[in-house]
Backbone as CSV, one residue per row, in Angstrom:
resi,resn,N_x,N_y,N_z,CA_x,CA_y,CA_z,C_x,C_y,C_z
1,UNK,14.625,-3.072,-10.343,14.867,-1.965,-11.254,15.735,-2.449,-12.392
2,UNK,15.230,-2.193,-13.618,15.929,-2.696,-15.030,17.170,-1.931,-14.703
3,UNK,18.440,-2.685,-15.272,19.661,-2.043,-15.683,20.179,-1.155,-16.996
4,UNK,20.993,-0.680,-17.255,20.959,0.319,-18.758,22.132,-0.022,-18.989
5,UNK,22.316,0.254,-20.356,23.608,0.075,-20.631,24.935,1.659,-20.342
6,UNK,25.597,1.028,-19.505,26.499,2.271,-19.177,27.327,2.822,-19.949
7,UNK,27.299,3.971,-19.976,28.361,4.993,-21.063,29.331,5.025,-21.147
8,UNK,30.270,4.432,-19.802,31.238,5.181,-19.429,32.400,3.801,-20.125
9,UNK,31.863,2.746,-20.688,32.865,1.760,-21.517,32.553,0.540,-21.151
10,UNK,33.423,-0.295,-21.894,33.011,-1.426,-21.921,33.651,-2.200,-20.668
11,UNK,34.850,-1.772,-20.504,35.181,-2.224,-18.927,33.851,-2.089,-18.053
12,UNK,33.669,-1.028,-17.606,32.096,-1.129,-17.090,31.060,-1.637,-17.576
13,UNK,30.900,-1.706,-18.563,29.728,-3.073,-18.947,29.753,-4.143,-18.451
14,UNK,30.990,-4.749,-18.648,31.437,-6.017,-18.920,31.427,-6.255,-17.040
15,UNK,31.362,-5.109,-16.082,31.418,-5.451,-15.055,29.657,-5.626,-14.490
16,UNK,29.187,-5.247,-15.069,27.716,-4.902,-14.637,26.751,-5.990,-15.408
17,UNK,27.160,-6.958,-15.857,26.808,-7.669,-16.585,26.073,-9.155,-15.491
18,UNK,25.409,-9.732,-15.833,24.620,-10.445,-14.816,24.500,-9.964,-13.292
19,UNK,24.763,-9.086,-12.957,24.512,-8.268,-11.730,23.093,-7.361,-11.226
20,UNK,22.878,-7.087,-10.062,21.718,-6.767,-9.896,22.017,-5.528,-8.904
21,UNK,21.644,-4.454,-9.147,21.516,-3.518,-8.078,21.265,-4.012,-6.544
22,UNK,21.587,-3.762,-5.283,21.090,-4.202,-4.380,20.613,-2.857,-3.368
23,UNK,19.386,-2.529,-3.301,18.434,-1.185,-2.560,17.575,-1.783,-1.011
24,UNK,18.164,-0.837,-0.266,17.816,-1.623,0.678,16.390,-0.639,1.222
25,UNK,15.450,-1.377,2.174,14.630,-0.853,2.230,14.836,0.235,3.569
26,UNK,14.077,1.069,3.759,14.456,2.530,4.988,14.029,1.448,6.146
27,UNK,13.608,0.345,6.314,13.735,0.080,7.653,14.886,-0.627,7.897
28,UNK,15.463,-0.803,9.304,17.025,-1.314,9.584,16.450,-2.914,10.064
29,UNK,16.906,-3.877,9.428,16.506,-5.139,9.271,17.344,-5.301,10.873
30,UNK,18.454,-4.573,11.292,19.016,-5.482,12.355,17.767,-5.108,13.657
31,UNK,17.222,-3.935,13.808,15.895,-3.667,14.394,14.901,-4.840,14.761
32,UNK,14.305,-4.857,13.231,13.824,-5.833,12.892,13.421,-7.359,13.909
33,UNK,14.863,-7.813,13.442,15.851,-8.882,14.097,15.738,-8.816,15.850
34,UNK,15.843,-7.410,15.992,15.719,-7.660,18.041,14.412,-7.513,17.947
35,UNK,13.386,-7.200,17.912,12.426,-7.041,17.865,11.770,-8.648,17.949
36,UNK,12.118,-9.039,16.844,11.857,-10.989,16.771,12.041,-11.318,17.603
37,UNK,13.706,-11.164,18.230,14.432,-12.297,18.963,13.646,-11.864,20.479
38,UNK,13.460,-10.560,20.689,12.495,-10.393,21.746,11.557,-11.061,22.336
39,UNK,10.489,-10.916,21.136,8.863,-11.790,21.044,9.822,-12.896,21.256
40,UNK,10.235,-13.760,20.756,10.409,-14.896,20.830,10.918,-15.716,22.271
41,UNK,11.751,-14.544,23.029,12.462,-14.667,23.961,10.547,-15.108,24.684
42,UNK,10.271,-13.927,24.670,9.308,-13.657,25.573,8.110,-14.807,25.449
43,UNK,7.887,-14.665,24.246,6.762,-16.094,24.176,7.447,-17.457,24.795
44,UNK,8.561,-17.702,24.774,9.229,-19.190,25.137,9.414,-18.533,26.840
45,UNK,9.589,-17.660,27.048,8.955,-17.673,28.605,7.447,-17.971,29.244
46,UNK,6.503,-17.302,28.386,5.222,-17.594,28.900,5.280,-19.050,28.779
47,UNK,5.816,-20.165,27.802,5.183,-21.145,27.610,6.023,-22.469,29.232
48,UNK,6.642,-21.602,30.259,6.943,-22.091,31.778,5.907,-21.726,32.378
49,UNK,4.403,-21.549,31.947,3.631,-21.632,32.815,2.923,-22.567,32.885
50,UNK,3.486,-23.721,32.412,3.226,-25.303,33.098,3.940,-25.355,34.784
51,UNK,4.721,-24.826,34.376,5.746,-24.831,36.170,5.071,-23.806,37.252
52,UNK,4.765,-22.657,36.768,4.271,-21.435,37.476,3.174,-20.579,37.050
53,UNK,2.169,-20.123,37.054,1.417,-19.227,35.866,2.168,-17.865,36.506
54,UNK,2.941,-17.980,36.950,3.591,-16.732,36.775,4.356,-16.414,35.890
55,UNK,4.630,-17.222,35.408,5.398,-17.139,33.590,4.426,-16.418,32.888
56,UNK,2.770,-16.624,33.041,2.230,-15.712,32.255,2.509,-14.296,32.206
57,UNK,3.279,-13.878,32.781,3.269,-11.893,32.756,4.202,-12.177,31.823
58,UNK,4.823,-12.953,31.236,6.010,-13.002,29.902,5.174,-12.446,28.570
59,UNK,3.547,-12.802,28.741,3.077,-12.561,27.726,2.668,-11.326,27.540
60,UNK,2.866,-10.312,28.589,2.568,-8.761,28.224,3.739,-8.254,27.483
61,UNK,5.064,-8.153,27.938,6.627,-8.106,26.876,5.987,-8.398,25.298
62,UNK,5.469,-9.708,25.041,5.535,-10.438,23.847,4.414,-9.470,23.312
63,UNK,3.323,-8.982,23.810,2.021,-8.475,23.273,2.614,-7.233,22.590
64,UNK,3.888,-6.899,23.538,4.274,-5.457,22.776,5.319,-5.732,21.631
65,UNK,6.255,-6.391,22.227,7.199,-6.377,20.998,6.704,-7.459,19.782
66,UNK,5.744,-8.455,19.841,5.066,-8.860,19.023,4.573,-7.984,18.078
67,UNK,3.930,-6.747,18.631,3.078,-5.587,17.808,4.321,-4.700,16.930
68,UNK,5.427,-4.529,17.873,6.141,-3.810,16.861,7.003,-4.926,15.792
69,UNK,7.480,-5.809,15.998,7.581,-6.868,15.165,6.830,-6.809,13.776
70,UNK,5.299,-6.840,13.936,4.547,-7.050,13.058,4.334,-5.588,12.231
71,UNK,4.446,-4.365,12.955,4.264,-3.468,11.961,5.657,-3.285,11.124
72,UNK,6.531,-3.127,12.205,7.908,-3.228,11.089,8.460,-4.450,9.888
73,UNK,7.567,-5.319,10.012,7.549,-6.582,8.856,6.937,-6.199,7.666
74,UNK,5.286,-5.736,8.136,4.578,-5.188,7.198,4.579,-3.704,6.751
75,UNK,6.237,-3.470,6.908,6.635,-1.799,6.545,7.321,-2.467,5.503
76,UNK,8.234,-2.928,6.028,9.092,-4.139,4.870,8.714,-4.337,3.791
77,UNK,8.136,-5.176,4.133,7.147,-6.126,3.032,6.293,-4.993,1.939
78,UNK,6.349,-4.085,2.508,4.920,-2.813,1.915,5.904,-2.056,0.840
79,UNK,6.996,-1.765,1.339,8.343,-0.772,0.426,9.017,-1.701,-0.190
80,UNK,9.454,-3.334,-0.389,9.475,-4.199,-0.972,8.995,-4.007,-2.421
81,UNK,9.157,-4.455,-3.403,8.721,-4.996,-4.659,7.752,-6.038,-4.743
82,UNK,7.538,-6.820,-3.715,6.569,-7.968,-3.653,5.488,-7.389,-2.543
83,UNK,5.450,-6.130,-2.195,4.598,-6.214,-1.043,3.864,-4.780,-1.657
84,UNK,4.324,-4.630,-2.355,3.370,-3.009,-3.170,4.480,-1.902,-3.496
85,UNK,5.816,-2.455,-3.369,6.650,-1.771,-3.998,6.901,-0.091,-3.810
86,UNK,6.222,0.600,-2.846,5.715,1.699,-2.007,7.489,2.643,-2.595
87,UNK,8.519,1.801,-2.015,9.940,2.681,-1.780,10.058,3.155,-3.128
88,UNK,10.176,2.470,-4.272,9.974,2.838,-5.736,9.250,3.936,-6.062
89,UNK,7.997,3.801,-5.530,6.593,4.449,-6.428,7.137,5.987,-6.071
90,UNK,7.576,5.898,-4.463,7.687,7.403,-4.168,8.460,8.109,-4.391
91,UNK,9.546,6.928,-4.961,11.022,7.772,-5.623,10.779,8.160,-6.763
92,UNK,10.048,7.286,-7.433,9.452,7.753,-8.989,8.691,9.505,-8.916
93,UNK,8.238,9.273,-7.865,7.421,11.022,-7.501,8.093,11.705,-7.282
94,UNK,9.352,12.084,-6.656,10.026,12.664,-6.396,10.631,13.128,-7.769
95,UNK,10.783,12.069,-8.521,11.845,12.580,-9.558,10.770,13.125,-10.747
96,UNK,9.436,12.745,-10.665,8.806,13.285,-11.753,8.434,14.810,-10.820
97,UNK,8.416,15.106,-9.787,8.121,16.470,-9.301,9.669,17.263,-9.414
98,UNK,10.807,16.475,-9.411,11.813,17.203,-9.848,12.080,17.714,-10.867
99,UNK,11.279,17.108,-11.999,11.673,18.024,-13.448,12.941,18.338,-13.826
100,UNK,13.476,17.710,-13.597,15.308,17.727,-13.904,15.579,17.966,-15.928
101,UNK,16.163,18.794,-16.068,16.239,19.054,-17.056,17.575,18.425,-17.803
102,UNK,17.704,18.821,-19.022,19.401,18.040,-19.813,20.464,18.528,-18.932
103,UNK,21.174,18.084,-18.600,22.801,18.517,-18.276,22.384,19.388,-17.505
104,UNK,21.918,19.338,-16.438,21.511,20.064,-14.701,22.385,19.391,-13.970
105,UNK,22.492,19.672,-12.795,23.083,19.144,-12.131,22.452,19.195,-10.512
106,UNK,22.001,18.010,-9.784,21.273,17.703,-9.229,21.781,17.000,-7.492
107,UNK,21.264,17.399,-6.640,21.529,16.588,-4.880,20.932,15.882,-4.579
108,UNK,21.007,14.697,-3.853,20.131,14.201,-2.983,20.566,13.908,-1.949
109,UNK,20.389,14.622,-1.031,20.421,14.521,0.746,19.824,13.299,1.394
110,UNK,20.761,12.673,1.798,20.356,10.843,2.508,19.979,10.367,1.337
111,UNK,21.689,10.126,0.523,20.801,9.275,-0.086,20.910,7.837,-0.153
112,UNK,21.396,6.952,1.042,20.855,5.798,0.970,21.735,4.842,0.603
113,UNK,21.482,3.996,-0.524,22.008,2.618,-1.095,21.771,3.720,-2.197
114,UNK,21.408,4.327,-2.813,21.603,5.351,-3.922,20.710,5.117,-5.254
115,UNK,19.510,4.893,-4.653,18.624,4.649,-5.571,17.856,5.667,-5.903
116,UNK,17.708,6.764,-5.404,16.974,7.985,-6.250,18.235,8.753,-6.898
117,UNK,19.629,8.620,-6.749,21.082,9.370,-7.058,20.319,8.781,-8.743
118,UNK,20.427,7.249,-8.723,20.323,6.848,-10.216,18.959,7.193,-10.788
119,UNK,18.186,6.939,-10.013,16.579,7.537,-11.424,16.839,8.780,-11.126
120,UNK,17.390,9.505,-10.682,17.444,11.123,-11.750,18.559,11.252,-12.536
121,UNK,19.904,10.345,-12.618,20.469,10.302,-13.188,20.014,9.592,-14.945
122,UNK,19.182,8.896,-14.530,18.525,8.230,-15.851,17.425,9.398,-16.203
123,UNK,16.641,9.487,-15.513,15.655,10.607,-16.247,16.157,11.789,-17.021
124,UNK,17.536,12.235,-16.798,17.608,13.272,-17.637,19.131,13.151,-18.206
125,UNK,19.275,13.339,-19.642,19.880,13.266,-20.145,21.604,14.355,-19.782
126,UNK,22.704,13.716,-19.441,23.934,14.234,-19.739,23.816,14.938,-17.915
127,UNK,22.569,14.752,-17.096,22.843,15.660,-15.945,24.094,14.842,-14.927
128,UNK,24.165,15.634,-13.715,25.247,15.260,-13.159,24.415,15.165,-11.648
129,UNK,24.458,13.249,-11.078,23.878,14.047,-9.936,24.713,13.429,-8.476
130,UNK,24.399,14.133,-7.362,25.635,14.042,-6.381,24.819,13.640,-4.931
131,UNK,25.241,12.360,-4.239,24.389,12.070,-3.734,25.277,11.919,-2.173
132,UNK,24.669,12.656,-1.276,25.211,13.169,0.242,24.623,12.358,1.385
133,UNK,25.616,11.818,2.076,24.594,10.722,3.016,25.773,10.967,5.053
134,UNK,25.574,10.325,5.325,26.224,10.400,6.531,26.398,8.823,6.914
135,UNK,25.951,7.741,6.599,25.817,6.493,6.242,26.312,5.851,7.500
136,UNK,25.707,6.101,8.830,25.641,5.716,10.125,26.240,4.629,10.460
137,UNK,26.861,3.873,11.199,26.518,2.437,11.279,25.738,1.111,11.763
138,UNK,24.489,1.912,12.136,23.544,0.914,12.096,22.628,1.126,10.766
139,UNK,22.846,1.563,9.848,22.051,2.144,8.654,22.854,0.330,7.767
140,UNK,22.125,-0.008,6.439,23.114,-1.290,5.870,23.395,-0.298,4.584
141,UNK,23.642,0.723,4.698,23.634,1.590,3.641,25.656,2.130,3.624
142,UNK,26.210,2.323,2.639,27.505,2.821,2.286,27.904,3.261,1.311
143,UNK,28.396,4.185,1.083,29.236,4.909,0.042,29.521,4.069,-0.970
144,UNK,30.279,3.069,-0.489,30.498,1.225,-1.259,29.575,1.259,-2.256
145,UNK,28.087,0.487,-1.453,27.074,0.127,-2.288,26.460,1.021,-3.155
146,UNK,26.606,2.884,-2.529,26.364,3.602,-3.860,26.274,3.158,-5.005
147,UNK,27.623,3.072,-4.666,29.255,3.598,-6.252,28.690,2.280,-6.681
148,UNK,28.439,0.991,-5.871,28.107,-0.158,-6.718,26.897,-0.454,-7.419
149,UNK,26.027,0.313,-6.526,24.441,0.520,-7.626,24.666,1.513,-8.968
150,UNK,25.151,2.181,-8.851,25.402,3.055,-9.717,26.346,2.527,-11.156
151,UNK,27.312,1.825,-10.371,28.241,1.315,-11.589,27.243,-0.075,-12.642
152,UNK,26.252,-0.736,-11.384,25.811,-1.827,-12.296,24.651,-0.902,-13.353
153,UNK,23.517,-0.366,-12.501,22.681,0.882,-13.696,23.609,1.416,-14.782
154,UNK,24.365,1.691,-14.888,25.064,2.252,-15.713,25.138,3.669,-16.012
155,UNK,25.534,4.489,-14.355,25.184,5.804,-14.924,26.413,6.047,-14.116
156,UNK,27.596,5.359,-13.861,28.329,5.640,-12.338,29.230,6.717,-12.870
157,UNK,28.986,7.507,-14.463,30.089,8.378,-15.150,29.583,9.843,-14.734
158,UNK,28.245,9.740,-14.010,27.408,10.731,-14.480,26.996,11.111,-12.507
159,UNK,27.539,10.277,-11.972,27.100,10.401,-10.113,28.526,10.334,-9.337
160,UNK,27.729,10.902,-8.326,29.155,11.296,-7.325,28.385,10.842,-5.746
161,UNK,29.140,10.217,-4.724,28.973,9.942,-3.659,29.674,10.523,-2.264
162,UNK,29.288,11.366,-1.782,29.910,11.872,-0.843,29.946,11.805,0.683
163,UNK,30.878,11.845,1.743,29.828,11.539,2.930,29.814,13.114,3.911
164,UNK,28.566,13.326,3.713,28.410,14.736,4.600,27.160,14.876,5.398
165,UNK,27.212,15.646,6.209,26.173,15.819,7.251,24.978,16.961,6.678
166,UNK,23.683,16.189,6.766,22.565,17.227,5.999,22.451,18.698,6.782
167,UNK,23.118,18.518,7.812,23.325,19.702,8.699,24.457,21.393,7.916
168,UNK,25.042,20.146,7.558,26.725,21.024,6.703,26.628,20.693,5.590
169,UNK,26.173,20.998,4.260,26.764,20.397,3.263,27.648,21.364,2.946
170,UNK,28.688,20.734,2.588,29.668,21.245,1.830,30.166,21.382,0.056
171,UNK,28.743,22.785,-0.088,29.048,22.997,-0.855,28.700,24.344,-1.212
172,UNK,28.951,25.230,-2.208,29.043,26.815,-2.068,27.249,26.943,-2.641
173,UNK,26.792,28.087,-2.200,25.888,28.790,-2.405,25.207,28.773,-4.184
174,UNK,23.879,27.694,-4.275,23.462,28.237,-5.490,24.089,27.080,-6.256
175,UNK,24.566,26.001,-5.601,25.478,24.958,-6.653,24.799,24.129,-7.385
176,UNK,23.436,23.643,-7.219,22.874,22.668,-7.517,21.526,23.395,-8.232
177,UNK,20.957,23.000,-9.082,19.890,23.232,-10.388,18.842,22.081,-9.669
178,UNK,19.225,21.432,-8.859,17.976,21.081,-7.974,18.048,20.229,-6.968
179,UNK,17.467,20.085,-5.808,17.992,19.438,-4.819,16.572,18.346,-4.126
180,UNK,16.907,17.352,-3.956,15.722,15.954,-3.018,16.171,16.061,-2.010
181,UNK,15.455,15.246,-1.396,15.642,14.292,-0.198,14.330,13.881,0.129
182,UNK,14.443,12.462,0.858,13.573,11.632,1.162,13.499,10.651,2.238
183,UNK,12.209,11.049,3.325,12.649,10.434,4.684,14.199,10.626,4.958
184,UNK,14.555,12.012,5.325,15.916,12.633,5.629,15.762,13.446,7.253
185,UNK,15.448,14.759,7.003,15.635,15.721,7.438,15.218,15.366,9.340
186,UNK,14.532,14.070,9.330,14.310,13.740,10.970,14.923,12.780,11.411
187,UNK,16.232,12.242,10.784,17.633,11.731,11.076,18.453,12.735,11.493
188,UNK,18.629,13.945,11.112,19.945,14.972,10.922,20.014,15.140,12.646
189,UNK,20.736,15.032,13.177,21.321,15.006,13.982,22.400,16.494,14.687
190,UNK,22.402,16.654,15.606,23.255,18.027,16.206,22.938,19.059,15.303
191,UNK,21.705,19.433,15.591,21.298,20.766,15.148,20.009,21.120,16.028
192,UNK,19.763,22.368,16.304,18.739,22.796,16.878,17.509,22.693,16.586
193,UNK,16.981,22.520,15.421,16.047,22.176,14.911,15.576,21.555,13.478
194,UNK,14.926,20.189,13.230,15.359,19.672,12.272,15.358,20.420,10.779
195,UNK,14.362,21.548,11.079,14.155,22.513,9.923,15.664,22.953,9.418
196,UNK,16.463,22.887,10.565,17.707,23.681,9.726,18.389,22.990,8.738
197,UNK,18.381,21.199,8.493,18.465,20.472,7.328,18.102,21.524,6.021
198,UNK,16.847,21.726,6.439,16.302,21.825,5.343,16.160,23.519,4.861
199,UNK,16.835,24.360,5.758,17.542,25.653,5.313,19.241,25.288,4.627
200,UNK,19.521,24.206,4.995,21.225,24.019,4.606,20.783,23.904,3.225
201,UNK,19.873,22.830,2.875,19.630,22.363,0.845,19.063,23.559,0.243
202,UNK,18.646,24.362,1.163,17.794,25.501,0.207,19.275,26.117,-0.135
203,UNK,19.975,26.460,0.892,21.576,27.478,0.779,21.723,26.842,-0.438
204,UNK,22.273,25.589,-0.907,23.150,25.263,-2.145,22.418,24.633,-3.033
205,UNK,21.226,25.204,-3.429,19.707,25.680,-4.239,19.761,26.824,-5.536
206,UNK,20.051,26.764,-6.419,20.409,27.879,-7.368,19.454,28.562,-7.528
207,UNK,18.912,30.039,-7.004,17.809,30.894,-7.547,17.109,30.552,-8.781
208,UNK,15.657,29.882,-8.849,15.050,29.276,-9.836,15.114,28.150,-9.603
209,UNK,15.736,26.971,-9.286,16.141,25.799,-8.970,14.604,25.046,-8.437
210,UNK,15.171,23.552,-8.298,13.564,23.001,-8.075,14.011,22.207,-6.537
211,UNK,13.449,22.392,-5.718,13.403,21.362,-4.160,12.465,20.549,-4.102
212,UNK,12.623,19.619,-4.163,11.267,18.494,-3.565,11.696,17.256,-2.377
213,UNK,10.824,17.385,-1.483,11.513,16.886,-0.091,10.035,15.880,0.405
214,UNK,10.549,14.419,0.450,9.274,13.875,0.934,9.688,12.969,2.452
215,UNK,8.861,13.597,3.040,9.197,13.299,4.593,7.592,12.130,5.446
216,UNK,8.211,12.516,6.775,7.157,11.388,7.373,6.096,12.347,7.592
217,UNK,4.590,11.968,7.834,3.516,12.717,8.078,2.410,12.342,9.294
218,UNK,2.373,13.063,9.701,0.849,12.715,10.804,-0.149,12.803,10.945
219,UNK,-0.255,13.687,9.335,-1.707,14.769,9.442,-2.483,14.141,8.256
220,UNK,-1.860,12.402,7.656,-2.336,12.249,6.742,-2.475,10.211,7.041
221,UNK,-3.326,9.630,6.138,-3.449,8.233,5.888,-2.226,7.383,5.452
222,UNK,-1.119,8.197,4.677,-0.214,7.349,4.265,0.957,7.539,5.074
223,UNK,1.902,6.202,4.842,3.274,6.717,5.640,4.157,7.884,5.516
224,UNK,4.162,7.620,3.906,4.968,9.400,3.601,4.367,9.931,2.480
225,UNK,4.470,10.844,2.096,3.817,11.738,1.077,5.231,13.111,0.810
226,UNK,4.961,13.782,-0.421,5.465,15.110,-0.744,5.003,16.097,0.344
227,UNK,5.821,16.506,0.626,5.540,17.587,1.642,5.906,18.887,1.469
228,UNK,6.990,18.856,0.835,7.230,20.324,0.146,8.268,20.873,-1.178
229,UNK,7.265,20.889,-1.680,8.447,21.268,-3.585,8.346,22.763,-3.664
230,UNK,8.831,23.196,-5.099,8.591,24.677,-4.826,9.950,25.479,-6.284
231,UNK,9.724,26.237,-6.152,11.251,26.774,-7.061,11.822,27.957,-6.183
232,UNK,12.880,28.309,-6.391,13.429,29.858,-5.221,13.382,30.432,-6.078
233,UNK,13.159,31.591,-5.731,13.055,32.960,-6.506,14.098,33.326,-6.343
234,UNK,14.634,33.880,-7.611,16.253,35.095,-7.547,16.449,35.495,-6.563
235,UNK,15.173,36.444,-6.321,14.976,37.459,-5.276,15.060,37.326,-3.668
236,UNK,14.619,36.002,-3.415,14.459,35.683,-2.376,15.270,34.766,-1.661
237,UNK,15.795,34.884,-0.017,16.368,34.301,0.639,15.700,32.891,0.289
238,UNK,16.825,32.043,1.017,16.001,30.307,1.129,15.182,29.930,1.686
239,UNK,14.836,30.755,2.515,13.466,30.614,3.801,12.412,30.735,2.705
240,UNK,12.120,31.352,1.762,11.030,32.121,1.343,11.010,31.657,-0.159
241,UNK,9.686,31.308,-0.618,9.774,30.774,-1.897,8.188,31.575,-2.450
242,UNK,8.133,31.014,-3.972,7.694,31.297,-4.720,6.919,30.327,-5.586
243,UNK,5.838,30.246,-5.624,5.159,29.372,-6.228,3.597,29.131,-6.900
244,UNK,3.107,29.031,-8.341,2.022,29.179,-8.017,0.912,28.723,-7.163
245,UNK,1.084,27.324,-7.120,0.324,26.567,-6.459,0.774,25.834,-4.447
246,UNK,1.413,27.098,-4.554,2.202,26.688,-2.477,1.000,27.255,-1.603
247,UNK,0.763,25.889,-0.799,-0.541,26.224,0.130,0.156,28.049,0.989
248,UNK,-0.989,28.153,1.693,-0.915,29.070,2.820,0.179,28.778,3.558
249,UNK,0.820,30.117,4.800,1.826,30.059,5.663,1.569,29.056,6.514
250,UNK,2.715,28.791,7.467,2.852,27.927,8.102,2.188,28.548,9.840
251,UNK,1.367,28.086,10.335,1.479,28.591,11.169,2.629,28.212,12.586
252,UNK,3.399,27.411,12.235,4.726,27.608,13.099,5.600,28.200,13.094
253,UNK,5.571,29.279,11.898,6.284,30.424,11.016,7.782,29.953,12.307
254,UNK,7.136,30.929,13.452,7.795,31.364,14.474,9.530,30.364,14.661
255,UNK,8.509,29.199,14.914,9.068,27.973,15.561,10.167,27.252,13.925
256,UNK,9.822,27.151,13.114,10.410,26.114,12.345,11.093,27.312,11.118
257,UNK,11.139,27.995,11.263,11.836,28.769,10.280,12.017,28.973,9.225
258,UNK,10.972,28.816,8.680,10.515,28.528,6.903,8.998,29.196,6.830
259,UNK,9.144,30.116,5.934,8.110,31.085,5.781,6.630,30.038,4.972
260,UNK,7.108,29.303,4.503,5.883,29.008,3.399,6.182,26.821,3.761
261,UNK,5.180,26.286,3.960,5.295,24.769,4.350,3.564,23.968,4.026
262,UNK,3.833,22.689,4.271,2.728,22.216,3.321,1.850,22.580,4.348
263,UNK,1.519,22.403,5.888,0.310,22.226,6.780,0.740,23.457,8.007
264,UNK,0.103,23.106,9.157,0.190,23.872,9.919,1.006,23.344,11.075
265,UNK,1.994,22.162,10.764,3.034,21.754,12.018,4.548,21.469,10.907
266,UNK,5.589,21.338,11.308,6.491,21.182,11.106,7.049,19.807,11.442
């Protein structure tokens, strides 16, 4: 991702200067890593069946963690910049379905190493945007590297990093002119159902405001897709939206607690 020149002075220039953003990809490389050291364990066992062919049952272990090895490489490699650049393309969607206007002021729930905080901070002029994470510790993601992606882009005058639970955000009713998130809401943790994430961002959603939320899918060919944008109506609680083009009800109405959703599961 190109760098910009930052507003906020030349002290900050002068710091962002031969530097490179560093965005890490949504899979956890230390995963990854056992996953390898697994197969590997396991294949250098089968290969004692010069001594015993009973070393061969080493190679059923390896058949599996070999397989997950290989899809989580080629998840990597796929959301990578050299492998089809996937993590980009979909952040780019997000922010062109956000429509973020001048001097709005904008959320993003999980957000990461803080790479969608900055392309909506760049897409729209003078906005303010505030980016909420819980930043685990097996995640390689931190508050740190935010503030440090942000300061090298050059928008770190214009973003805020916070650490809060997508469960609680802490912030009052109606605060935000528009709110993301992406591959979030099936991390959130100690809550009854993961839908209630995603009643907390509607709460601090300003009547009229824009939501766009792209999550994992089952009902489709790709890994993730948009799953649900929309604007709130004045009128209407956060459950309940307004839109011209919002498919049919959900039929889990019951179960997931959101009147209007892209398919028929949650």
């Amino acid at each position: 991702m190109s760098s910009e020149r930052p507003p906020g002075g030349a002290g900050e220039a002068s710091a962002a200067v031969g530097r490179r953003p560093r965005y890490r990809t949504w899979i956890r490389s230390t995963r990854l890593a056992v996953f390898a050291v697994l197969s590997g364990v396991c294949l250098a066992g089968s290969a004692l069946s010069l001594l015993s062919p009973w070393f061969l049952l080493f190679l059923v272990p390896f058949a599996l963690f070999g397989y997950i090895t290989m899809i989580l490489a080629l998840t990597v490699y796929r959301l990578a910049p050299r492998g089809g650049d996937l993590q980009r393309r979909i952040h780019d969607l997000i922010v062109a379905k956000a429509e973020l206007s001048a001097a709005s002021r904008a959320l993003d729930v999980g957000c990461g190493s803080g790479s969608l905080v900055v392309k909506l901070a760049k897409s729209s002029a003078d906005s303010t945007v505030t980016g909420v994470d819980s930043w685990g510790r097996d995640w390689e993601y931190s508050k740190e590297l935010c503030e440090d992606n942000a300061r090298i882009e050059g928008v770190a005058a214009r973003t805020a990093f916070l650490e809060h639970s997508g469960a609680a955000l802490g912030f009052a009713d109606g605060s935000f002119d528009a709110v993301v998130s992406c591959l979030t809401f099936h991390e959130i943790g100690g809550v009854e159902r993961k839908s209630d994430g995603v009643v907390e961002a509607l709460r601090v959603l300003r009547p009229g405001g824009r939501y766009v939320s792209s999550t994992c899918s089952t009902t489709g060919p790709s890994i993730v897709r948009p799953r649900m944008f929309g604007r709130r109506s004045a009128r209407q609680e956060p459950r309940s939206w307004s839109s011209a083009a919002w498919p049919a009800p959900c039929r889990c109405r019951s179960r997931c607690g959101i009147r209007r959703c892209s398919g028929t599961r949650c």
